[in-house]
N, C-alpha and C positions, 0 to 999 in steps of 0.2 A: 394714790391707788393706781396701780396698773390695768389697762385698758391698753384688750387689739385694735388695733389702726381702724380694722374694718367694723368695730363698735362704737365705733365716732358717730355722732350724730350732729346735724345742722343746729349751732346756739351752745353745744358743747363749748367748757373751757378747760384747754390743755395747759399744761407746763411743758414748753419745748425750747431746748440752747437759752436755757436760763431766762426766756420772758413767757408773760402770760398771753396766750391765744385765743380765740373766738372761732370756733368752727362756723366759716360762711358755706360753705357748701361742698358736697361731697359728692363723689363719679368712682363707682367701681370700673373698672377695665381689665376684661378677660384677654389677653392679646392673642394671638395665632400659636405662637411659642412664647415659652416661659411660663412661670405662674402669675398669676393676679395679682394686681394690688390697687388701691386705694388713692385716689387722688383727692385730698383736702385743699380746700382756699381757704388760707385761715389770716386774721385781723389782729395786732399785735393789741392789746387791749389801751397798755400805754401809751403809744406816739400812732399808732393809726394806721402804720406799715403791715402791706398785705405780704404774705408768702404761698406760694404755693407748692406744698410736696408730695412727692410719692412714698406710701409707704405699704413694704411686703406684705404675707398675710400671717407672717409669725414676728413682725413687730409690735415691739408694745410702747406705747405712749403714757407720760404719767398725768391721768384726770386731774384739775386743780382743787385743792383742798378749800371747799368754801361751802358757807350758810345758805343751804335753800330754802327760801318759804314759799307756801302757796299761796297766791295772789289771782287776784278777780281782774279781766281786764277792763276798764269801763269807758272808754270814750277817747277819740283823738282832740286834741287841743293844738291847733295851728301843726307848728312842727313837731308835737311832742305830741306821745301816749301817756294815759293817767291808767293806773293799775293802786287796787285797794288790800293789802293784808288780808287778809282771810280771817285771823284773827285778831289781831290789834286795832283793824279798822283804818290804818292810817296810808294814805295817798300817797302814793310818786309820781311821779313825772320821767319818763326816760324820753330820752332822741330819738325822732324818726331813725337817723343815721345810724345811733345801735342798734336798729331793730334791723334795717335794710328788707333782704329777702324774709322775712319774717311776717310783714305787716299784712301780706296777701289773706293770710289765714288767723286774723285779731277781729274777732265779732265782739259786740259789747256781750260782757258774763262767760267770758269764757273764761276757764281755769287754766293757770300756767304754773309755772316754779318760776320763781327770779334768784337767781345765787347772786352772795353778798362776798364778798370778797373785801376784811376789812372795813366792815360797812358801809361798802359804798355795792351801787347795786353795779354789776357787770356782764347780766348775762338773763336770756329770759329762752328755758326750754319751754318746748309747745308740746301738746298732747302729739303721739306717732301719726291721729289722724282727726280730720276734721269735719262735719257736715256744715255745705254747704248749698246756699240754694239757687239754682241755674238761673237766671234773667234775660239771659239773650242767647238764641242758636235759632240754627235752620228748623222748618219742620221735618216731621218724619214723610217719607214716601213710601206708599204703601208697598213691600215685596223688594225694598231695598235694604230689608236688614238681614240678610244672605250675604253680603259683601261684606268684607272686611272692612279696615280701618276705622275710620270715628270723623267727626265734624267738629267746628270750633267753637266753644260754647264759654261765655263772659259771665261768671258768677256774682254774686253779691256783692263781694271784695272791690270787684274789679278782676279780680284774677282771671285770664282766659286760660283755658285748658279744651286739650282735645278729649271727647266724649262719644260711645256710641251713639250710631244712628237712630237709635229710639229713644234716646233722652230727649224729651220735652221741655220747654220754659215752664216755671214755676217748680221743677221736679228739686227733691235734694239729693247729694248726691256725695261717696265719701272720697277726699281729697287725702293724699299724702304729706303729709310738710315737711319730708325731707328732700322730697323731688319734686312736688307740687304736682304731680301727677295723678289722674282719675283712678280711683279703684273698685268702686262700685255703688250701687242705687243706696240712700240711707234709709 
């Protein structure tokens, strides 16, 4: 199936110059002149080799033809994540290393897709957003939420991300996981 460049999403797997890819992360770039396009870093599935390209905003990429199930995720094991069928019940195990940017936003019970590709699993999409809950940041000062910007705030995950100045510890809060970037109070 065909799919615009700029419908890629992070965990995506492409067919691109005859191998299979893993979309690691995605940068739109408006430039000064010209039109926009799309910058992917993508993971060759088979030998491990990264690429990074540009593509326009009326290119099309062919999505890979594979088995998605939905899967529970349940716990880290050393180097490896364990994730449960949904309905079969039955366990995997994948690599830290194929999850990479990904792990920042893997709570236990949370719902994903894992695409099968020949029965082997290759690929694990994440919901577009995630709550999570704040554990470390500055306090608020009173009269200082007039200002712009945000303050750095260390989530559950570990993940830090910048967050308005009236976000509190303990607060939840909704995350992106295609930029890992703050979106709003959960």
């Amino acid at each position: 199936m065909k799919i615009s460049a700029f419908d890629a999403r992070v965990g995506n797997l492409l067919e691109y110059n005859g191998k299979l890819w893993r979309v690691l992360s995605k940068n739109h770039v408006k430039p000064g002149k010209g039109g926009a396009f799309v910058q992917l870093e993508m993971k060759s599935v088979g030998d491990g080799v990264k690429l990074n390209e540009r593509f326009r905003s009326e290119d099309k990429i062919e999505k890979a033809r594979v088995e998605p199930r939905r899967m529970q995720y349940l716990y880290a094991d050393g180097s490896s994540h364990v994730f449960m069928d949904a309905e079969t019940y039955e366990q995997i195990a994948l690599d830290a290393d194929d999850l990479q940017a990904q792990t920042p936003f893997l709570l236990p019970n949370t719902e994903v897709q894992i695409n099968f590709h020949n029965d082997a699993p290759i690929g694990v999409e994440l919901p577009a957003t995630v709550a999570l809950r704040v554990v470390e940041t500055e306090g608020a000062v009173k009269g200082q939420t007039a200002a712009g910007g945000g303050k750095p705030a260390t989530l559950e995950t570990g993940h830090k991300v910048t967050v308005p100045v009236f976000i509190n510890p303990g607060e939840t809060v909704k995350i992106n996981t295609d930029t890992g970037a703050y979106l709003e109070r959960a």
